[in-house]
matplotlib code that plots the C-alpha trace (Angstrom):
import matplotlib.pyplot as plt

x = [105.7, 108.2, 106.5, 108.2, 105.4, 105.9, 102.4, 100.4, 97.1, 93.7, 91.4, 87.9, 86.7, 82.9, 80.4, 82.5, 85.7, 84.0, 85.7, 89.4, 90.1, 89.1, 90.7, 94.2, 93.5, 93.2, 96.3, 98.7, 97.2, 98.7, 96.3, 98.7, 96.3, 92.6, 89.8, 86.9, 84.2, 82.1, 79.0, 78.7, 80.2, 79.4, 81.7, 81.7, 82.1, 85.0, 86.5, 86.1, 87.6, 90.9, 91.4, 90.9, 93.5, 96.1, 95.8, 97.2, 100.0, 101.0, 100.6, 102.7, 104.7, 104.3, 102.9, 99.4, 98.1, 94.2, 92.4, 89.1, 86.9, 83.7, 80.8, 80.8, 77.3, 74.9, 72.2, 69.1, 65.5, 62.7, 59.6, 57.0, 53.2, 53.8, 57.2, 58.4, 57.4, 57.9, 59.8, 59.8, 62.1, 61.3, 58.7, 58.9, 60.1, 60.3, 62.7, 61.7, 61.5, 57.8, 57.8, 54.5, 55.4, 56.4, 54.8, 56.0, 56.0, 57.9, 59.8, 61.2, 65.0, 65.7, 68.7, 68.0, 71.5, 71.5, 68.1, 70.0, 73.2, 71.6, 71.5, 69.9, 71.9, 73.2, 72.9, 71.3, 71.7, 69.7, 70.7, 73.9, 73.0, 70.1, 68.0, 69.3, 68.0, 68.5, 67.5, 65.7, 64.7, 66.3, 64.9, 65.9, 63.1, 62.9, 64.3, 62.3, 64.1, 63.6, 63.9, 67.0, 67.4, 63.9, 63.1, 61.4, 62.3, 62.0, 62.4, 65.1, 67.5, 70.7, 71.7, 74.8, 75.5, 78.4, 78.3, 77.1, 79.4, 78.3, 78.2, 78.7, 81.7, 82.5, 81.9, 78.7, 77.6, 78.2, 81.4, 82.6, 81.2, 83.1, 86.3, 86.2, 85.8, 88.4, 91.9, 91.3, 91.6, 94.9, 94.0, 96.4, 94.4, 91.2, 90.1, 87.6, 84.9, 83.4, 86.3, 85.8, 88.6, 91.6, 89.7, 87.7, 90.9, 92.4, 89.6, 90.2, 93.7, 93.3, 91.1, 93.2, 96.3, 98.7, 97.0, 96.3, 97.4, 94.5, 93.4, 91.5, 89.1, 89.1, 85.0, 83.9, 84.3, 84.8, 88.0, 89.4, 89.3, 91.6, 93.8, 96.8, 95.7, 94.0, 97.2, 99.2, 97.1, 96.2, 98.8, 97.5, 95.1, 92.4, 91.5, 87.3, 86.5, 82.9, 81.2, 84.0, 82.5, 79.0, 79.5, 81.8, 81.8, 83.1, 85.6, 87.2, 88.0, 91.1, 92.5, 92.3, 93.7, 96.7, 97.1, 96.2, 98.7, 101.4, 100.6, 100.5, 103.9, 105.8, 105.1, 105.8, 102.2, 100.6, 97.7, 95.1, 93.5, 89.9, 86.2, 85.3, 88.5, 88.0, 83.8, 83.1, 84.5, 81.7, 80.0, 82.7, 85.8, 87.9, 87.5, 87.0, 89.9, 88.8, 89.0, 92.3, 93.9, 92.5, 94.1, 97.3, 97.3, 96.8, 100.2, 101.7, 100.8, 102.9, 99.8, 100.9, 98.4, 95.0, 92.0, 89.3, 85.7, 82.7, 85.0, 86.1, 83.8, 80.8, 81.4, 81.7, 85.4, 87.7, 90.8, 90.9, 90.1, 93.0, 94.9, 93.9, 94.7, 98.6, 98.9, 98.2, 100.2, 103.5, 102.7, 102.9, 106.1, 108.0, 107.2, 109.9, 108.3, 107.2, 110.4, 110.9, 107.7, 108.0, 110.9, 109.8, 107.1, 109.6, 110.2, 111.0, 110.8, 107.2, 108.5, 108.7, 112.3, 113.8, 115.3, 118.0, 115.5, 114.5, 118.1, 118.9, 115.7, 117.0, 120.8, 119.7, 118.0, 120.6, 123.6, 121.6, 120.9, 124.7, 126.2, 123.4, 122.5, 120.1, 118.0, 117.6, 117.3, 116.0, 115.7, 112.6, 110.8, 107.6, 107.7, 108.6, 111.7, 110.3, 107.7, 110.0, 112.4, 109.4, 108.7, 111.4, 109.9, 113.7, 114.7, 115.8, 113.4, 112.4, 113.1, 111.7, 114.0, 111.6, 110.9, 107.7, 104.9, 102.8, 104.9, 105.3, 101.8, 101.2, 104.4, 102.3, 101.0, 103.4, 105.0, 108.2, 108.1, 108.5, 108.4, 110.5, 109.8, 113.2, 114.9, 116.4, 120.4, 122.4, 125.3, 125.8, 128.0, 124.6, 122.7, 125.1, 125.4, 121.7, 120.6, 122.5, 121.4, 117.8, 118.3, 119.7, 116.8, 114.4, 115.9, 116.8, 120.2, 123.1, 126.5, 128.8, 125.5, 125.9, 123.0, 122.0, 121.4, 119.4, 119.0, 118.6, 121.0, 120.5, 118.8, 115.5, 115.0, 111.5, 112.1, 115.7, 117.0, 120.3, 122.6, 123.0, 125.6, 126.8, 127.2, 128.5, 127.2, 129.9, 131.7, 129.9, 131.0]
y = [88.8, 89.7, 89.8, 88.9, 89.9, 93.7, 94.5, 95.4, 93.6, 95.9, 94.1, 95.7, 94.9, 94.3, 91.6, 89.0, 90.5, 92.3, 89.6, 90.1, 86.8, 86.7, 89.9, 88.3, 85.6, 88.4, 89.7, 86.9, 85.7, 89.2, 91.9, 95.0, 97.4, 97.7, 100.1, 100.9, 101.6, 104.9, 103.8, 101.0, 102.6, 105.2, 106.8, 104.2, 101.3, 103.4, 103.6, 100.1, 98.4, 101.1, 99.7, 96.5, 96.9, 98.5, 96.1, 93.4, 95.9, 95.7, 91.7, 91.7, 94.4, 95.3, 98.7, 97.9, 100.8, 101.7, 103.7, 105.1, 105.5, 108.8, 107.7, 110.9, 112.2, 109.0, 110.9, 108.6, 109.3, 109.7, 107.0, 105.6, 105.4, 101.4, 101.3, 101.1, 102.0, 100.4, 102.8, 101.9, 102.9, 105.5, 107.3, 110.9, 110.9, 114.0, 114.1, 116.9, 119.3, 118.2, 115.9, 114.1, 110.1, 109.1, 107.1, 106.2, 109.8, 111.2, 110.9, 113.4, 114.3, 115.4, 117.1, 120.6, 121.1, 118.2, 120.0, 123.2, 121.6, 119.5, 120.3, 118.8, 116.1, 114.8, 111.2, 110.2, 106.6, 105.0, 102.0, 101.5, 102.0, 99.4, 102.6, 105.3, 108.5, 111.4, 114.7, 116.7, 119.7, 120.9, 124.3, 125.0, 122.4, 119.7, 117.6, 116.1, 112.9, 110.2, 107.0, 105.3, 102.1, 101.3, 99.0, 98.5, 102.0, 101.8, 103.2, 105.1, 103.8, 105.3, 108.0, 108.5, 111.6, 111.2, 114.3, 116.8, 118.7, 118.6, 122.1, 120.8, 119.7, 115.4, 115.9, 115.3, 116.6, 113.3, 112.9, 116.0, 114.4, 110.7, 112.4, 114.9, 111.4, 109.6, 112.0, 111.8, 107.8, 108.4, 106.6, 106.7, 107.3, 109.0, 108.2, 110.2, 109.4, 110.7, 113.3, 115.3, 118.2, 118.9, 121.0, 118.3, 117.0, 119.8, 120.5, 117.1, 117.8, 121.0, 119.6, 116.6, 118.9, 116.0, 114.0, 111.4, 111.0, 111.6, 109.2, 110.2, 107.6, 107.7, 107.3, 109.6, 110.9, 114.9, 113.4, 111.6, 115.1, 116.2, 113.8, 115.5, 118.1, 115.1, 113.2, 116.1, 117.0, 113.5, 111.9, 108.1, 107.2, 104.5, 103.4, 102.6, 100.4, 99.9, 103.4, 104.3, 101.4, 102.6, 106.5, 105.2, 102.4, 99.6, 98.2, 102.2, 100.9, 99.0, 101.4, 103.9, 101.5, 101.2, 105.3, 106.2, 103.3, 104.6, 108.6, 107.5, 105.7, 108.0, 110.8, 109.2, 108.4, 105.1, 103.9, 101.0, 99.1, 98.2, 96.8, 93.0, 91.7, 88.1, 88.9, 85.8, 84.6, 85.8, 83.2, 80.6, 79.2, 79.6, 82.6, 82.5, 82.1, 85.6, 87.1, 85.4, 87.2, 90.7, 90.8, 89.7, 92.0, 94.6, 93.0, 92.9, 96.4, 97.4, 98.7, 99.6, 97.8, 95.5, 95.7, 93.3, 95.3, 92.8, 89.5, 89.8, 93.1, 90.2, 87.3, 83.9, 83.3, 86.3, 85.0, 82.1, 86.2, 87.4, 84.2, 83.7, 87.0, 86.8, 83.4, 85.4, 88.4, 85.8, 84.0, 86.9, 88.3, 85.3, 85.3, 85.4, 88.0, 90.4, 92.3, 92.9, 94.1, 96.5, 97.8, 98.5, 101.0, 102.9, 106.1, 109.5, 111.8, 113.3, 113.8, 117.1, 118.5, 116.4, 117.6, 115.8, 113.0, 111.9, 111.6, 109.9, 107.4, 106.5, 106.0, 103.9, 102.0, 101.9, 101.0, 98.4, 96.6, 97.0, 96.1, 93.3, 94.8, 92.5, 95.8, 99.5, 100.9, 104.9, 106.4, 108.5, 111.3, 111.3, 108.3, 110.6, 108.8, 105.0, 106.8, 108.0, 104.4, 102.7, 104.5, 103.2, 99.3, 98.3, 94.7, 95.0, 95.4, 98.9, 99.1, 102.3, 103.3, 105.5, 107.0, 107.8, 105.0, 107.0, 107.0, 103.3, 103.0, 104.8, 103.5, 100.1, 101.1, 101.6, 98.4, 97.0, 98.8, 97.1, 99.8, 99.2, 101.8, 102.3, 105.1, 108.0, 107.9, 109.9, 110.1, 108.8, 105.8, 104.6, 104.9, 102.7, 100.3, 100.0, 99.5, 96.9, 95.6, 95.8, 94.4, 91.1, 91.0, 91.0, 88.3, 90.5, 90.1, 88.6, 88.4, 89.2, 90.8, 95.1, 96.8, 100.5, 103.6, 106.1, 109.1, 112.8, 115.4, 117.0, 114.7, 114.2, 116.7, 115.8, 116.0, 116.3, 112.9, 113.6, 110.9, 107.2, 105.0, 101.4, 99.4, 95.7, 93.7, 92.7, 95.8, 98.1, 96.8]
z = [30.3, 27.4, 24.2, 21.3, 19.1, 17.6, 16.7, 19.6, 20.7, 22.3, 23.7, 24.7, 28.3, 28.6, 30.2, 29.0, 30.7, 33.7, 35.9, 37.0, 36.3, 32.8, 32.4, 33.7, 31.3, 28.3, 29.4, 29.6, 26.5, 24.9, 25.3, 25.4, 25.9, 27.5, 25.8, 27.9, 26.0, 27.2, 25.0, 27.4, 30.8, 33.2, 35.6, 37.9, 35.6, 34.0, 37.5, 38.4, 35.6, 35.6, 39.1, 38.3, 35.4, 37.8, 40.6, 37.3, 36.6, 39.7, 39.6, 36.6, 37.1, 34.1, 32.2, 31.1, 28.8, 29.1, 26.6, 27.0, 24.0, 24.2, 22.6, 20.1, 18.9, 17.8, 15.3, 15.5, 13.9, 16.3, 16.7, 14.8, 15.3, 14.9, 16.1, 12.3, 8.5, 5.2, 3.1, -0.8, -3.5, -5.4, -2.6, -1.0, 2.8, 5.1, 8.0, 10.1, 13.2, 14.3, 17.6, 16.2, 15.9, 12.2, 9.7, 5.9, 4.9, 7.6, 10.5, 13.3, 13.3, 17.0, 15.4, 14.3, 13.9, 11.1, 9.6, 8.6, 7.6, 4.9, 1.4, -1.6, -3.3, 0.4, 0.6, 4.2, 5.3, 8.2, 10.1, 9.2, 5.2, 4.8, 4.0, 1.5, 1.1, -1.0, -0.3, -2.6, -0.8, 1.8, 4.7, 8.1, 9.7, 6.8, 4.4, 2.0, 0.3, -2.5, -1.1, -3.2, -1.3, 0.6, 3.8, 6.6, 9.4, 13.0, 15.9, 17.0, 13.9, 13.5, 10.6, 8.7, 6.9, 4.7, 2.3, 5.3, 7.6, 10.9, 12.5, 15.8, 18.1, 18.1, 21.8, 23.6, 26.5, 28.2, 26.2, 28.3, 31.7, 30.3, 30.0, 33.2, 35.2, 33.1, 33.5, 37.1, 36.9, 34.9, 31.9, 29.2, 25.7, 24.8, 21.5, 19.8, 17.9, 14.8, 14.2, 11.2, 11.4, 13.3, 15.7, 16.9, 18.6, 19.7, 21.9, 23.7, 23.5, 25.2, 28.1, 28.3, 28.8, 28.5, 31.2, 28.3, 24.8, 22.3, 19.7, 16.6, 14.9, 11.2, 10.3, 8.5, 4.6, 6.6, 8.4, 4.9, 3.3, 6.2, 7.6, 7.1, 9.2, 11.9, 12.0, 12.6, 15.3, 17.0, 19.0, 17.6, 14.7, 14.4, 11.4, 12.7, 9.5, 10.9, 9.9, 7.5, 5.7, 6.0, 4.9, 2.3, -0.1, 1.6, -1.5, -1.0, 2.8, 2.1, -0.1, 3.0, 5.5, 3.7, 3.3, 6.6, 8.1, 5.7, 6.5, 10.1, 9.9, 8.6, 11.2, 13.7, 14.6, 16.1, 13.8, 15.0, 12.7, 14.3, 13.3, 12.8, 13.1, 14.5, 14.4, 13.9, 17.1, 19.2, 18.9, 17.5, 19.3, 15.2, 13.2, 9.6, 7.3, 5.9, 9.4, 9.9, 5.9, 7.4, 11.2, 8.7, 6.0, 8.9, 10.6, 7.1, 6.7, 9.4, 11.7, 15.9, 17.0, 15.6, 17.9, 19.5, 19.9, 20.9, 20.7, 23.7, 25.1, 24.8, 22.8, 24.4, 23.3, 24.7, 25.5, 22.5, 19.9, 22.0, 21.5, 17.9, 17.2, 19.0, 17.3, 13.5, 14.6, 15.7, 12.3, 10.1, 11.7, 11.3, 7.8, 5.6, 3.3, 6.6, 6.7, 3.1, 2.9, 6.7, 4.9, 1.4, 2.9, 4.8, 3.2, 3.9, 1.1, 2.6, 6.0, 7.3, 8.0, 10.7, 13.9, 16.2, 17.5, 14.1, 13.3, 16.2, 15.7, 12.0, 12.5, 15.7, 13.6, 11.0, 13.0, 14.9, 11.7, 10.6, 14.0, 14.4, 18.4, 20.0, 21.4, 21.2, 24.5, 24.4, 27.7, 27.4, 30.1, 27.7, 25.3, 22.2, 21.4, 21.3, 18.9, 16.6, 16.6, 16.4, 13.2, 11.8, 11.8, 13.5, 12.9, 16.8, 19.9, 21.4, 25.4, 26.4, 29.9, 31.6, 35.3, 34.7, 34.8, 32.7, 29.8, 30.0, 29.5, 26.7, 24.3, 25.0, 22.1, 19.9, 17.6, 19.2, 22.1, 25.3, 28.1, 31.5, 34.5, 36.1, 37.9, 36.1, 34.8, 37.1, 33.7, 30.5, 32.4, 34.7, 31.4, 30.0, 32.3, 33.7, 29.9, 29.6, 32.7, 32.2, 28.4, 30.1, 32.5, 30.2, 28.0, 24.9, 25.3, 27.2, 27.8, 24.8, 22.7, 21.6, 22.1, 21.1, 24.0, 22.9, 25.4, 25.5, 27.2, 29.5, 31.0, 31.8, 29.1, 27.0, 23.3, 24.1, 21.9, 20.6, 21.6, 20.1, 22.1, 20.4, 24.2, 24.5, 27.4, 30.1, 29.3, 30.9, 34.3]

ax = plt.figure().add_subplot(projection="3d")
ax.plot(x, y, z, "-o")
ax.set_aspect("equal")
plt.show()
C-alpha cells in the first residue's frame, strides 16, 4: 500500500460507503484518510464505522487516519402557514421572536441570540443565498429587512449571516455530546465548523486535550478577518469552499484558497481544500473537465490533502471520485511544471523565529536535494517533525518512524508523509540502521541509495528534533 502520490486523498463515508467492502475498495483506491460526518451520524454510527475503519488498518497494516467533522450551529427560519412564501424585491420582511407560523411579511427566527446581534446594514441570506436580505431596523426581538434578492421561502431554510458576529460558541449542544463520544473511539481529527475566532478552537482543543488533533474549517467572512490568529491556534486548516462561497462572493473564493494554503504552508500547518470537488460524479461515472482543473490547481497549489464530501458519502460512483481524483492528483505531480511551481511558493521571510526542529526540517530538505537521498526518515513521538519537513514541499518522500499508532494516523494527513509504526530506537546506531531497513521495505530505496535520519535527542523526547543524519543503505550493517 505505498503511495507514491504526495497530496493526500479524504474520502467521506456515508450510505454509499456504509459497507466494509466498499469502504476497502475506497481505500486501496487511495483514500488516506476517512471523515465521518456528525451531521449525518449519531454515536453509534460514529462508533461503528471507526471500528469498521480499524479492523482495515489492521488488514492493511497500514495507519488509516479518521477525522470526525461536528455539525456546528445550523441557523434555520421557522415555518410557514403554507409551508412557504413569495418574497419580492423591494418588500419589507420581519424576522422575529414570535412563535406564530410565517407568512410573506414575516417569519420566526428561533435564534434570539441572532436577534440581538444584528444591526442595520447586515446583509442576511437564506438558503444558501437565493434570498438576500438587508436589515433596516434592527431591536432585541426583530429585524425588519428590505428584500434585495426575492424568491419563493420555505420552511425551515437555512440563514447565513456574513457581516454579524455570532455571540455564541461554534459548538452545539450536540456538538459537545458528538465529540465526548468520539475521543473515546480514538479518532484522530475533529474539525470544526463554522469557526469564527481563535477561541472557538481552543475550546475544542482544551476538551480534546491532545486526544485528537483539531481542525478548523475556514467558512465564514468572521474567521477571514482572523486567520492568523485561527491558524496559529488550529492544528490543520480546511479551506470549506461551500459556505465560504455563500457568505462571500464566490469569484473572492479562489483568491482565499490560495492565501490560506500559502499562510497554512508556511507554519507548518496542514490545509484541506474541500467542497464540490468531483460534484458532478454523484451521479456520473467522469467528472467535468472543470472539476478535474480545480482538484489540480488545488494539487498545484501545494494543498495536504483535497477532499470527497457527497461523491463518495452518497453518490453512485465512490471509488471511480476516489480513483479519479488519485488519477488527477498522480497527473499533476508528474508534471514537469509541479515542482517549479511547489518551490516557487516556498518562502520564509513571514515565519516566526525558528527553533532547532525547523532548522533541522529545512537543511533535511536541503541536503536531501543536494545529496539526491531517495527518503527522509524522521523518527517522531508526536508527528511534529514530518509536519515541519513536510512543510518544506521535499523533492524526497517523508517516512515518519514512530511507536506510537496514534501519531501515524494523524501525519496521514500531511503531504509526503508515509507513516510506519515501529519500535522505538534504542541509539542513534538502531535508528540508523532500522531506517534504513524500513526505507528498503517499503520500496523507497535500496541497496547503494543515501537516505536522510531525522530524529530528536534524547529520545523519545516530543518536540525534541535536533539531529539530521546523511545514512547509505548497506552500510549501516
Amino acid at each position: 500500500m505505498r503511495r507514491i502520490r504526495r497530496v493526500k486523498i479524504i474520502a467521506t463515508l456515508g450510505p454509499a460507503s456504509a459497507d466494509p467492502a466498499v469502504v476497502r475498495q475506497l481505500f486501496e483506491a487511495g483514500a488516506d484518510v476517512f471523515r465521518i460526518n456528525m451531521s449525518h451520524a449519531d454515536g453509534d454510527a460514529l462508533a461503528a464505522r471507526v471500528a469498521m475503519l480499524r479492523e482495515l488498518e489492521r488488514e492493511h497494516n497500514r495507519p488509516i487516519g479518521v477525522l470526525v467533522d461536528l455539525q456546528g450551529p445550523k441557523l434555520r427560519v421557522g415555518k410557514f402557514e403554507a409551508g412557504k412564501a413569495q418574497l419580492d424585491k423591494g418588500a419589507t420582511f420581519a424576522l422575529d421572536a414570535e412563535t406564530a407560523l410565517g407568512d410573506a411579511r414575516r417569519v420566526h427566527l428561533p435564534h434570539p441570540e441572532i436577534l440581538t446581534a444584528l444591526r442595520a446594514g447586515h446583509a442576511i441570506l437564506i438558503d444558501d443565498g437565493r434570498i438576500r436580505l438587508r436589515v433596516v431596523e434592527a431591536a432585541p426581538d426583530r429585524a425588519v429587512c428590505e428584500v434585495e434578492v426575492g424568491g419563493t421561502i420555505s420552511d425551515r431554510k437555512g440563514v447565513s449571516l456574513p457581516d454579524t458576529l455570532i455571540p455564541v460558541s461554534a459548538m452545539t449542544p450536540k456538538d459537545r455530546a458528538d465529540l465526548q463520544a468520539a475521543l473515546p473511539e480514538g479518532v484522530d481529527w475533529i474539525a470544526l465548523s463554522f469557526v469564527q475566532r481563535p477561541e472557538d478552537v481552543l475550546e475544542v482543543k482544551k476538551i480534546a486535550n491532545g486526544r485528537a488533533l483539531v481542525l478548523a474549517k475556514i467558512e465564514k467572512p468572521q474567521a477571514i478577518e482572523r486567520l492568523d490568529e485561527i491558524i496559529d491556534a488550529a492544528d490543520a486548516l480546511m479551506v470549506a469552499r461551500g459556505d465560504l462561497g455563500v457568505e462571500m462572493r464566490v469569484e473572492q473564493v479562489p483568491g482565499l484558497q490560495k492565501r490560506i494554503i500559502r499562510k497554512c504552508r508556511r507554519l507548518g500547518k496542514p490545509v484541506v481544500v474541500a467542497t464540490q470537488m468531483l460534484e458532478s460524479m454523484v451521479t456520473a461515472p467522469t467528472p467535468t473537465r472543470a472539476e478535474v482543473s480545480d482538484v489540480a490547481t488545488a494539487v498545484f497549489e501545494g494543498a495536504d490533502a483535497v477532499m470527497l464530501s457527497a461523491e463518495s458519502a452518497a453518490g453512485q460512483y465512490p471509488v471511480e471520485a476516489v480513483t479519479m481524483m488519485s488519477r488527477i492528483a498522480a497527473e499533476v505531480e508528474r508534471d514537469s511544471v509541479y515542482r517549479s511551481i511547489v518551490d516557487a511558493q516556498r518562502g520564509r521571510s513571514d515565519i516566526p523565529a525558528q527553533d532547532e526542529a525547523d532548522a533541522v526540517a529545512l537543511a533535511a530538505r536541503q541536503i536531501a536535494e543536494t545529496m539526491e537521498c531517495k527518503a527522509i526518515c524522521a523518527w517522531t513521538a508526536s508527528g511534529a517533525s514530518a509536519f515541519l519537513i513536510a512543510r518544506e514541499r521535499p523533492a524526497a518522500p517523508i517516512l515518519a518512524l514512530t511507536p506510537f499508532r496514534e501519531a501515524a494516523r494523524r501525519v496521514t494527513l500531511a503531504w509526503g508523509v508515509h507513516p510506519i509504526v515501529t519500535k522505538d530506537a534504542s541509539d542513534v546506531d538502531d535508528m540508523v540502521r532500522r531506517a534504513c531497513k524500513l526505507a528498503s521495505r517499503e520500496e523507497f530505496a535500496k541497496e547503494g541509495d543515501r537516505i536522510i535520519v531525522v530524529a530528536g535527542m534524547p529520545f523519545g523526547t516530543p518536540g525534541a528534533t535536533n539531529m539530521v543524519r546523511i545514512a547509505h543503505l548497506g552500510d549501516e550493517r
